[in-house]
Phi, psi and omega in degrees: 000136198273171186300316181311331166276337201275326148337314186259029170210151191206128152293146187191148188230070132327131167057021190060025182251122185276145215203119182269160146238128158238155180221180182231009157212151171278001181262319186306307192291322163338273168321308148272007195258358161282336193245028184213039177347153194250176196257135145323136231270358212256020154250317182296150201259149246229132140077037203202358202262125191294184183207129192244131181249144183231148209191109162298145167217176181245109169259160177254171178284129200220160183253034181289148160280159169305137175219158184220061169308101190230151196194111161049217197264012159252128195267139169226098178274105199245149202191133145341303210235006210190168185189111198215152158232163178222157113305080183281004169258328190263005149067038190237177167165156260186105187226111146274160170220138187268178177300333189272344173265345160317352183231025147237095221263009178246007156277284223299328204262318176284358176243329172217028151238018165276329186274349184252327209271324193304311228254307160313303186300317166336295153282004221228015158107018182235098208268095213279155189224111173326098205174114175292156188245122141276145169263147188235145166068217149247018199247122171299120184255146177225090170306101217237112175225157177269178178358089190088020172270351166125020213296303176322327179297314178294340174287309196277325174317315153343291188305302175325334203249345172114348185286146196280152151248118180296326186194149170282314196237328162219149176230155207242161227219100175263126180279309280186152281311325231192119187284139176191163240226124201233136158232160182298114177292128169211181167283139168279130182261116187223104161342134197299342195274300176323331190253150177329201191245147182151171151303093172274172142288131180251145166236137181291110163241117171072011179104336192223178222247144192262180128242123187259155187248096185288159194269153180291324167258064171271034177223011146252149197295129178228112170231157212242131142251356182239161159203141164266131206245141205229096174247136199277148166219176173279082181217174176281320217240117182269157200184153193206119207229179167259132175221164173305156135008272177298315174318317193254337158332277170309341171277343170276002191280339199256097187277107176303145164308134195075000172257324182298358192293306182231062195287337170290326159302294188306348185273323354128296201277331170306299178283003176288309208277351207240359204279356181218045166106173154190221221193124153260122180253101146343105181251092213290187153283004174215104161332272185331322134353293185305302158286320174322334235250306175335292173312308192272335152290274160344138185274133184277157175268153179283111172308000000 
């Protein structure tokens, strides 16, 4: 192998899963190995590792919006600028990119190598969970709603209190060896009425338009060994009680399109997570509230 090929591949473990790039420009490898922290080495796992190709191509230019195609164990992503694939049997995958999204390189990592490097981990033992994620303690508190239940509101206040934040929206639940409990550093996604004061970038989620918010460490890796599960419900007056096992089974069983993908796993990482119980948080018009209500509550973790 010439110096010149050894240059355009770098090892990285996202979610402790060791993960090659190989690329055909050095601006490509850049990027992604910028929008992909890598895990501290006393985490990655042995024996588990996918390969990602990153590739200029001449796409032409179109007003297609992002699609996301999944069929069994293959993923397919289409984009004005850009085109991918994963395998998940062949622990393999694939990003063209035209140049022109090369030379935005917080495009290139949310619209197409997070759905492909994501879709790859996924099978690889890290098992994603609706859930915004916090840390407390050393413990992953994990905020669980569906859609508009405020989970971002809840990230960002966090963050505002000084608290690490794992995910605005998934969080990814590793069973194998040994359970932790992991999130991807990414911008917290807030309605534009909604996000601090400042320039953002906006991104389309779900139809409607973010801002994204960048995390104060968003370029570190954030894992867990402990974690507690959190069901968000919607009220005037906020509260935050105890429920059971079963209880929080069932507020988890009706699974958003694309979580429903590994719904036997998710049932699995639920009860690993619900096994000594879990927590309703009465969800008020103020996050920060809330999170006040998180702090003051929650049976604190041992450092």
């Amino acid at each position: 192998m010439g110096l010149a090929e050894q240059q355009l591949q770098r090892w990285i473990a996202p979610l402790g899963v060791r993960t090659r790039l190989i690329a055909d420009d050095p601006r490509l490898l850049a990027a992604a190995i910028a929008a992909c922290p890598t895990s501290p080495p006393e985490f990655h796992e042995p024996g588990n590792a996918i390969e990602i190709r990153l590739e200029t191509a001449s796409i032409p230019s179109s007003n297609l919006s992002c699609r996301i195609e999944v069929e069994g164990s293959r993923i397919e992503v289409r984009g004005a600028d850009f085109d991918g694939f994963a395998d998940a049997g062949a622990r393999s995958g694939a990003c063209h990119v035209s140049s022109r999204l090369m030379l935005d390189a917080k495009a290139f990592a949310a619209e197409l190598l997070d759905p492909i490097l994501l879709f790859l981990l996924a099978r690889r033992g890290r098992i994603p969970i609706h859930a915004a994620g916090i840390m407390i303690d050393s413990r992953a508190v994990l905020l669980s709603g569906p859609s508009g239940s405020g989970k971002s509101s809840l990230a960002q206040a966090a963050a505002q209190r000084g608290l690490r934040v794992l995910s605005d929206d998934t969080v990814y639940i590793q069973l194998e060896p040994a359970f932790r409990a992991w999130g991807l550093p990414r911008p917290i996604h807030l309605l534009p009425a909604d996000a601090p004061a400042g320039d953002h970038a906006t991104r389309d989620r779900a139809g409607r338009v973010k801002a994204a918010v960048p995390l104060p460490a968003e370029g570190m890796q954030s894992v867990a060994d402990a974690a507690m599960l959190v069901i968000l419900e919607r009220t005037e007056v906020p509260a935050l009680s105890a429920i059971s096992q079963s209880e929080a089974q069932t507020a988890m069983a009706s699974l958003e399109p694309g979580f429903d993908l590994l719904a036997e796993q998710s049932a699995g990482a639920v009860q690993r997570l619900t096994s000594g119980g879990a927590w309703k948080l009465k969800l008020g018009s103020d996050p920060g509230e809330a999170i006040d209500l998180l702090l003051k509550q929650l049976p604190r973790s041992r450092q």
